[in-house]
N, C-alpha and C positions, 0 to 999 in steps of 0.2 A: 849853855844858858847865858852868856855874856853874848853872845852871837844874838841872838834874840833878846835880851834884854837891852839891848843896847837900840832894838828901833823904839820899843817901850815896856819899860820897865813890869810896870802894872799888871803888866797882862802875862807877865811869865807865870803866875801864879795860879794859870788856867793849866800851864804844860806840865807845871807840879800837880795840881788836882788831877789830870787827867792820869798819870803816871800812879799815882800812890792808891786812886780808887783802879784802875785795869790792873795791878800787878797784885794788889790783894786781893781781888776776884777771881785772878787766876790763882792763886796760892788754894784759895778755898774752895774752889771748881773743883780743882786736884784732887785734893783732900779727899773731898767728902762723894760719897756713892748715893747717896738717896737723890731720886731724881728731882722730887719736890724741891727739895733744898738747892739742889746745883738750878736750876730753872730759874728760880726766885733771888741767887746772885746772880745771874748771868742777866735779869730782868731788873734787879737795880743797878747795877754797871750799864748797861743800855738807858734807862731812864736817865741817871746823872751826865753823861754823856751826851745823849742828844738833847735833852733835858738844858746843858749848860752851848748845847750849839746852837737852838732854837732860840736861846731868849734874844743871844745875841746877832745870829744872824736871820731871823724869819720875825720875830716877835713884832716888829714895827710892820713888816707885810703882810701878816695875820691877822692883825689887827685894821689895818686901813681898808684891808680888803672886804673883812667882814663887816665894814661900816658903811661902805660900799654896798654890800648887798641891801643890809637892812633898809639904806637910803630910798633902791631900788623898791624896796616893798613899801616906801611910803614911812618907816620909820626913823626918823631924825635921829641919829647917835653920834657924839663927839670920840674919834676915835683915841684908845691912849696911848702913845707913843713914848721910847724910852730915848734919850737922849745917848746912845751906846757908839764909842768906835767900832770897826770890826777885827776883831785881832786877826793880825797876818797868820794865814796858815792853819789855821782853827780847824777848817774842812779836810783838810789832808793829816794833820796828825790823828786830830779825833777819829778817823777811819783807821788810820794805822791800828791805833791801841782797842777801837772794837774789835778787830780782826784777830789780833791776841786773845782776848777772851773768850771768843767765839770757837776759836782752832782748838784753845785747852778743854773748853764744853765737850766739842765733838769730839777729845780724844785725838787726834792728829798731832797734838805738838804737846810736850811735857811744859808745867807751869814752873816758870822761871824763877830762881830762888835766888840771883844775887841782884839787887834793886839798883846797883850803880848799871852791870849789865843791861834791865829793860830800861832803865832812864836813858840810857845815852842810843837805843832802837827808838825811844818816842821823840830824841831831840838830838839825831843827829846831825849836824849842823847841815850839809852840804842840802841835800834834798826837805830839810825841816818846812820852810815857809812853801813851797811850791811842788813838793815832790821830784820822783817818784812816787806813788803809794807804796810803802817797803812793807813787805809780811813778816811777821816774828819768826813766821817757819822757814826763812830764805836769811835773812839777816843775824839772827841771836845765835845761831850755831855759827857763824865767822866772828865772832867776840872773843869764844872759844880756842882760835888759832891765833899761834902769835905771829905776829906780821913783822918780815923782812923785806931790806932795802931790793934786794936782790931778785923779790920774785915779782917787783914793779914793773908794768910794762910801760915804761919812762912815754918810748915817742909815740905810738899810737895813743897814748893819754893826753898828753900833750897836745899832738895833735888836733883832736876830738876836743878838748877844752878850746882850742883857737876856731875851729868850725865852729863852735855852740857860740862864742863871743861878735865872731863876724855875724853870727844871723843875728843874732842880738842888738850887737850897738850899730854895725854899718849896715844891713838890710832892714830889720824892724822899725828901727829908733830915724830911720832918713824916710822912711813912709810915713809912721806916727803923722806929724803938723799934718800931710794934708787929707789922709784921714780923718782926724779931725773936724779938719776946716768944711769937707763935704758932706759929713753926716751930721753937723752945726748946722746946715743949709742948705738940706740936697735938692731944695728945688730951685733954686741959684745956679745950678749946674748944667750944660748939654748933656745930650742924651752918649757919648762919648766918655763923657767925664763919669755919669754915673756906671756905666762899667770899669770903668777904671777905678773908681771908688770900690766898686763890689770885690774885684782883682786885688785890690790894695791891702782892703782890710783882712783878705783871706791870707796873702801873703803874710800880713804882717802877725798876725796873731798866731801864725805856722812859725814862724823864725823866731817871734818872740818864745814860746813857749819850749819848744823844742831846741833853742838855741839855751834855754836856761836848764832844761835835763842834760842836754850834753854836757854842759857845763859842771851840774852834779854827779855827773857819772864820772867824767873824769877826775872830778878831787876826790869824790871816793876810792876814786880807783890808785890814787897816788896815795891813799892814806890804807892801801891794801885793803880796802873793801869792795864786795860785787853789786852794785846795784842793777834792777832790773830794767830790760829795754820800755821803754816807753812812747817812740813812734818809730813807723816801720814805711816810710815815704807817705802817706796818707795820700796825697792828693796824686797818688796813682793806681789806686782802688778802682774796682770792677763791679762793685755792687755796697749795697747800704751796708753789709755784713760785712762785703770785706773793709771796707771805712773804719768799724769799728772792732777789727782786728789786728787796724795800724794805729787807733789815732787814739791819743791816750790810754791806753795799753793797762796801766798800771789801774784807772780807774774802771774801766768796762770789763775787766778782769773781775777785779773787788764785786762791782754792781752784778754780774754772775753769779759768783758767789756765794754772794750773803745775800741778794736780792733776789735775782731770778729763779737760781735751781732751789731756796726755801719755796716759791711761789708755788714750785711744780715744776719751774723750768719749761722740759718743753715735750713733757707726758701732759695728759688725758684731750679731751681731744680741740681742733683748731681753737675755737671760741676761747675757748682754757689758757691754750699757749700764747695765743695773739692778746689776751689779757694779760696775761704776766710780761709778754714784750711792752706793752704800754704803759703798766706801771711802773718798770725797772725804767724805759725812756723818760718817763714822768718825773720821777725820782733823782734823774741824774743830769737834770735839766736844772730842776730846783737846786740842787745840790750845787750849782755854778753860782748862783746866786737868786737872789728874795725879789722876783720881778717874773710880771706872768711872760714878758716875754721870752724867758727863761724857761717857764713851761713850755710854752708853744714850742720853741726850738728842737724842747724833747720831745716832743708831741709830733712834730715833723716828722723826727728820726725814729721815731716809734711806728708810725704809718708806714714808712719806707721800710723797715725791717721788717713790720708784718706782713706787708707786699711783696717783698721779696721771697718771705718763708713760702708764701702762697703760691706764687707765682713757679717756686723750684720745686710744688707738689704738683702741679698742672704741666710743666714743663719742665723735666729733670735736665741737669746740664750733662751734656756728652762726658763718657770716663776720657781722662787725661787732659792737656792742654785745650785752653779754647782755643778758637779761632781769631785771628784777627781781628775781622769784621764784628766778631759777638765780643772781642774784648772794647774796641774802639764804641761800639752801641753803648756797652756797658757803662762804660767809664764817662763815658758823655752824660750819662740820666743821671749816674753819682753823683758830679761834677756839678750840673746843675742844682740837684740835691742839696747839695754841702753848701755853695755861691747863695743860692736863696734862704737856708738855715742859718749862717754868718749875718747876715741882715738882720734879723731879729737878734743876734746874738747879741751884736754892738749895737743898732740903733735905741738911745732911751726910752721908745714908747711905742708902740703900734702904728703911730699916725706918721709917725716919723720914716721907720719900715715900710710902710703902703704906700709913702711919697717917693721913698727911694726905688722900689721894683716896680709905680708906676713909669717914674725916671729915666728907668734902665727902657722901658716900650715906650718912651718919647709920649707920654700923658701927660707927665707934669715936669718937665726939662725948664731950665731957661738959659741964659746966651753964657755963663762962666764956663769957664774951659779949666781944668786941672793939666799942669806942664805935662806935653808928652814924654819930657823924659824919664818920668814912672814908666813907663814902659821897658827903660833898660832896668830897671830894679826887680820890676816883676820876672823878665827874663833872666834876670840875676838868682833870684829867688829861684824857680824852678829849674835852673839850669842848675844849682847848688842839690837838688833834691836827686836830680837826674844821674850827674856825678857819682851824688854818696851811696846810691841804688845799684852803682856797676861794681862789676868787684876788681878791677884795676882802673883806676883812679888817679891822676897828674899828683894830687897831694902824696899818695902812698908813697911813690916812688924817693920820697923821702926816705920812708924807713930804711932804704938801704944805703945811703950813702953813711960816710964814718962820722963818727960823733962830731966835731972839727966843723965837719960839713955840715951835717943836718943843725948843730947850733946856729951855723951863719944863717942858712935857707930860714929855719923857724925866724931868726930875728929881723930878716927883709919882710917876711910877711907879717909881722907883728905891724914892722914901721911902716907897711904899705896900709894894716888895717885901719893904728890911729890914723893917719890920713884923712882916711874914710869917714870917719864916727859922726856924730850928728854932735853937737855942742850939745850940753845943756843934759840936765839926769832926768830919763824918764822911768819912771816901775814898771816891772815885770807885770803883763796884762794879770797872768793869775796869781800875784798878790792880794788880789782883791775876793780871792775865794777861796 
C-alpha cells in the first residue's frame, strides 16, 4: 500500500474498495448454495467493479463517442465529461480480484478467510501496477508456505531481473525520443524512416513491457513467490494464435477464460465461434485503453484469429513439426500482422495511422531521415529475443561460475548497462492501462 500510495495517495482507496467488496463476495459465494443468491453476489461484485473501472477509464470515451453519433444524426448534444486521473494499474488488479470471485462461484478455488492474505494477492507490490495478471488459484496457496532464504534461486533471478532492466532502460527508454519524434510527424519522414518508426515502436513497447515482467518475476521470485510467464518470444510466432499464445499470456489467458469459453468458446458452429473470437478481440482491445483505435487493433487481431481458425479448417496443418518454408510463410503474414496492429496501437488517431502505413508505401513520405543507428538497437532488441529463446545462452554460463565470480561478472554488466541508459525517467508504456 505505501508502494502504491506513494505515486497517489487518493486513489489507494480504489485497491481497498476492490479488495473488501471481492473478498466479501467470495466469503458469501462460499457460503451460500442457493443459486439465485450466489448469481446476484457474484452480479454485484462484477457491477461495482467494472462499474468503478468504467467511470474512470471509459466514461469520458462513452460519452464523447456517443455525442458523436448523435451529431452524426443531425442532433446537437454537449458531451459530459469528468475531469478523472486514471489510476495506475486499475485494469490489471480489477481483473485480478474478478477472477477470484469468479473461480470461488464456479467452485474451483475455496473462499479465502484471512483478509490480510487476499489484500496482499490484490496488491502485491511487484506485479500490482502492470502485471502479470496473478490468479488467486496460482498465488493464495503460496501465502500458505513459509518462504526460506534457501530455497531462492539467487542467480537466475538476478539475472532475469538484469535482462528485464536492459530492455527497459537501455533498449526501450534509447528508442522512446524518436519514436516519438516520428509518430509527432510521420509525414516529415522518408519512406526508410517510416519502417524504421513501425520497427522501433514494436521493439520498443516489446522491451518496455516484457522488460517490466521480468522484472516482477524476478522480485517475486527473491521474495519466494512464483509468478506466471507472461511472454514467450512473441515476435517469433507462426500464426495470429500462436502470437497470442506468446504475447501477454497472463491477459489472453484471463480474456479465455472469463470471456470466451462463457461466450461458447469455440462450440456450436463457425459463425458462433468467430463471434465469440471478435468480441473477446473487441474486449481486449478496449481493455488497453478508451480509444477506438484501441478497438480496431482488436478488431485486426480478431479477423486474424478468425482467418486463421478458418483457414486450419480448409487446410489442416501436417501432424508434427512444420516445415521451414510454412514456418518462414508463417511468421512473415504474422509479422506483418502484428507491425500494421502496433500502428494503430500507438499512433493517437486514425489519420495519424493512415499517414504513417501510407508512409511506409512512399504515399505520404517527406525528405526527414531517423539516425540509421536504430538499426543496431533494433538488431539489439531481437538479437536479445533470440538469445533468450535458446536454451544455452552467453548470460547462462554465469550460473556456474563460483559466487566470487558471478558477483564480479553480474557487476561489469550492471556498469556496462548504466552506461547505456537513456538519461531522463520515462513510464512503463502499460502504466497507463
Amino acid at each position: 500500500y505505501l508502494f502504491y500510495g506513494a505515486w497517489d495517495v487518493r486513489f489507494l482507496g480504489l485497491v481497498i474498495l476492490s479488495t473488501l467488496v471481492d473478498f466479501t463476495a467470495g466469503r458469501l459465494v462460499g457460503q451460500i448454495d442457493y443459486p439465485k443468491y450466489r448469481k446476484a453476489i457474484l452480479a454485484g461484485s462484477l457491477a461495482i467493479n467494472l462499474g468503478v473501472l468504467g467511470l474512470f477509464k471509459y466514461f469520458n470515451f462513452f460519452a464523447t463517442s456517443f455525442a458523436a453519433l448523435l451529431h452524426s444524426l443531425g442532433i446537437e448534444a454537449a458531451p459530459t465529461t469528468l475531469q478523472l486521473i486514471l489510476p495506475v494499474g486499475i485494469s490489471f488488479y480489477t481483473f485480478q480480484s474478478i477472477s477470484y470471485t469468479v473461480d470461488v462461484y464456479r467452485r474451483v478455488l475455496k473462499p479465502e478467510r484471512d483478509l490480510i492474505n487476499f489484500a496482499t494477492f490484490v496488491a502485491f507490490f511487484p506485479q500490482l501496477v502492470a502485471g502479470p495478471i496473478v490468479r488467486a488459484i496460482d498465488f493464495l496457496p503460496q501465502l500458505a508456505v513459509q518462504k526460506r532464504l534457501e530455497d531462492v534461486a539467487w542467480r537466475p533471478l538476478l539475472l532475469l531481473f538484469l535482462t528485464g532492466y536492459v530492455k527497459k532502460a537501455v533498449l526501450s527508454d534509447n528508442l522512446a525520443p524518436y519514436v516519438d519524434a516520428f509518430y509527432a510527424q510521420p509525414g516529415a519522414f522518408d519512406v526508410a524512416s517510416h519502417w524504421i518508426g513501425i520497427l522501433a515502436y514494436a521493439a520498443q513497447i516489446y522491451c518496455d513491457f516484457s522488460g517490466y515482467t521480468d522484472m516482477a518475476i524476478a522480485t517475486a521470485g527473491l521474495l519466494g513467490y512464483s509468478l506466471c510467464l507472461n511472454f514467450n518470444h512473441p515476435y517469433l510466432a507462426v500464426s495470429p494464435r500462436d502470437f497470442w499464445r506468446r504475447w501477454h499470456i497472463s491477459l489472453s489467458t484471463w480474456l479465455r477464460d472469463y470471456v470466451y469459453i462463457p461466450l461458447g468458446g469455440g462450440r456450436g458452429t463457425s459463425l458462433r465461434v468467430s463471434l465469440n473470437l471478435m468480441t473477446t478481440m473487441l474486449l481486449g482491445g478496449l481493455w488497453h485503453g478508451a480509444a477506438w483505435t484501441f478497438v480496431f487493433w482488436g478488431a485486426l487481431h480478431g479477423i486474424a484469429l478468425v482467418g486463421d481458425r478458418l483457414w486450419r479448417q480448409v487446410a489442416p496443418l501436417p501432424a508434427g513439426e512444420l516445415s521451414l518454408s510454412r514456418r518462414l510463410l508463417g511468421w512473415s503474414f504474422t509479422m506483418l500482422l502484428v507491425l500494421v496492429g502496433w500502428v494503430f496501437f500507438r499512433a493517437p488517431d486514425f489519420s495519424t495511422a493512415l499517414s504513417v502505413l501510407g508512409g511506409s508505401l512512399g504515399r505520404t513520405a517527406g525528405t526527414a531521415a531517423l539516425p540509421s543507428v536504430l538499426w543496431v538497437y533494433l538488431a539489439a532488441c531481437f538479437g536479445v529475443q533470440l538469445l533468450t529463446a535458446l536454451k544455452t545462452t552467453p548470460p547462462l554460463t554465469l550460473l556456474n561460475l563460483s559466487w566470487p565470480r558471478f558477483a564480479f561478472a553480474y557487476g561489469v554488466l550492471v556498469g556496462f548497462s548504466l552506461l547505456l541508459i537513456n538519461t531522463g525517467y520515462r513510464a512503463f508504456i502499460y502504466f497507463q492501462f
